[in-house]
N, C-alpha and C positions, 0 to 999 in steps of 0.2 A: 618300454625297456626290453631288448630282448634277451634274452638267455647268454648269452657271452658274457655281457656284461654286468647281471647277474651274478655268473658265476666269479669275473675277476671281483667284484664287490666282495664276495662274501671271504675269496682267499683273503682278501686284505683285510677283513674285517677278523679273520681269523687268526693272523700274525700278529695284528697290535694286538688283538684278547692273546694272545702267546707271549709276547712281549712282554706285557702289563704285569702278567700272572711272574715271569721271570723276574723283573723288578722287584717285586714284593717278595718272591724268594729268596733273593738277594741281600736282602735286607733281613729276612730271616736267620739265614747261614750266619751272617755276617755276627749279629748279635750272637748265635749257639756257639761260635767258635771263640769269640771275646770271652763267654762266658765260663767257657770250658778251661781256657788258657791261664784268665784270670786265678778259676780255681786251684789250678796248676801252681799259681803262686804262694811259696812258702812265706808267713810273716817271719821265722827265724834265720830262712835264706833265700833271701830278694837274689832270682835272677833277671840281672838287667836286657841279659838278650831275648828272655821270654816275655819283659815289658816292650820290647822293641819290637819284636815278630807280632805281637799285640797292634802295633801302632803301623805295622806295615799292613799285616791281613785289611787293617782297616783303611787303610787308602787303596789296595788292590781293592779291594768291596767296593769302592766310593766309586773307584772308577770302571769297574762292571756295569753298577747299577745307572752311571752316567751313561755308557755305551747304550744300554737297557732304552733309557729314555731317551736317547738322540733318536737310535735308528725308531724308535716307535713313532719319533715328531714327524720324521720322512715318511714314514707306512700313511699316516694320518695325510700329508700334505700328495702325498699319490692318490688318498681315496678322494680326496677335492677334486684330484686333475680329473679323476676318472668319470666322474661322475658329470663331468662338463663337457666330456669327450660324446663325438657322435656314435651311434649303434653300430656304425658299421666301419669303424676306426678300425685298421690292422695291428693297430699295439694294444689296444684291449686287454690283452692276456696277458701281456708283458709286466712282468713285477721288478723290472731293472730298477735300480737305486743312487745309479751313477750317474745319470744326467742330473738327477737332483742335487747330489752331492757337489759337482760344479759350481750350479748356478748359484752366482751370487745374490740374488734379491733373497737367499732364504740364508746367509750366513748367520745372522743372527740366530738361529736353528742351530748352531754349532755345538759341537760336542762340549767345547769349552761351558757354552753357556747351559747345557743339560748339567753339565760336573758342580756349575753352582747354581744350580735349580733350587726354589725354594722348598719342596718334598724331597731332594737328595742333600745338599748341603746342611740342612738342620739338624737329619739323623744323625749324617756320618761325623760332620765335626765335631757334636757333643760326645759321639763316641771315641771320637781320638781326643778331646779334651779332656776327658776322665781318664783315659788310661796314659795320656801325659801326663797329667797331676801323678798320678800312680808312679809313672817314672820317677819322675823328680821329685816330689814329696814323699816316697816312701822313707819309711825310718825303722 
């Protein structure tokens, strides 16, 4: 293997470990801001649009942390290609993401299906589940 591809190896190896680390902080924020809003809430006076802002930060989150883990599936499905590629390939270095994005044999890869991923949909919906109860059960 020589050094080129070495090196694109390693950027890409370096993007999903970027990527990865971003998901998980996502999921961080996500929970620190629920948390903080939640407290925000008065029991003597329920405001319903700080239950709501609640309920949105938490689908804005879902679908961050969805973006998070598409484009990470594409970095992953580039380090396959690359690695199968000859030494002395001219795209090597190339970290383009839009021929992938086309091609359809990897639509199941879709954003859509990162958004109901079983690590991103479990979090997030429990967490918009509770603070919908919150909405509508509050008294």
């Amino acid at each position: 293997m020589n050094e080129e591809k070495k090196l694109a190896l390693s950027f890409i190896q370096d993007i999903i470990s970027r990527l990865s680390q971003k998901s998980f902080l996502v999921k961080g924020w996500s929970l620190s801001i629920i948390a903080v809003l939640g407290i925000m809430l008065d029991k003597d006076k329920f405001y319903e649009s700080l239950a709501l802002i609640i309920c949105i930060s938490i689908i804005v989150f879902w679908f961050l942390n969805a973006f998070y883990l598409h484009t990470e599936r594409l970095y992953r499905i580039l380090y396959a290609q690359k690695i199968s590629l000859n030494d002395d390939d001219k795209t090597m270095l190339s970290l383009d993401l839009s021929k992938l994005k086309k091609d359809t044999s990897i639509k199941k890869k879709g954003i859509f299906n990162a958004f109901f991923s079983r690590t991103v949909w479990t979090f997030h919906l429990t967490t918009l589940l509770g603070a919908l109860s919150l909405l509508i059960f509050h008294k």
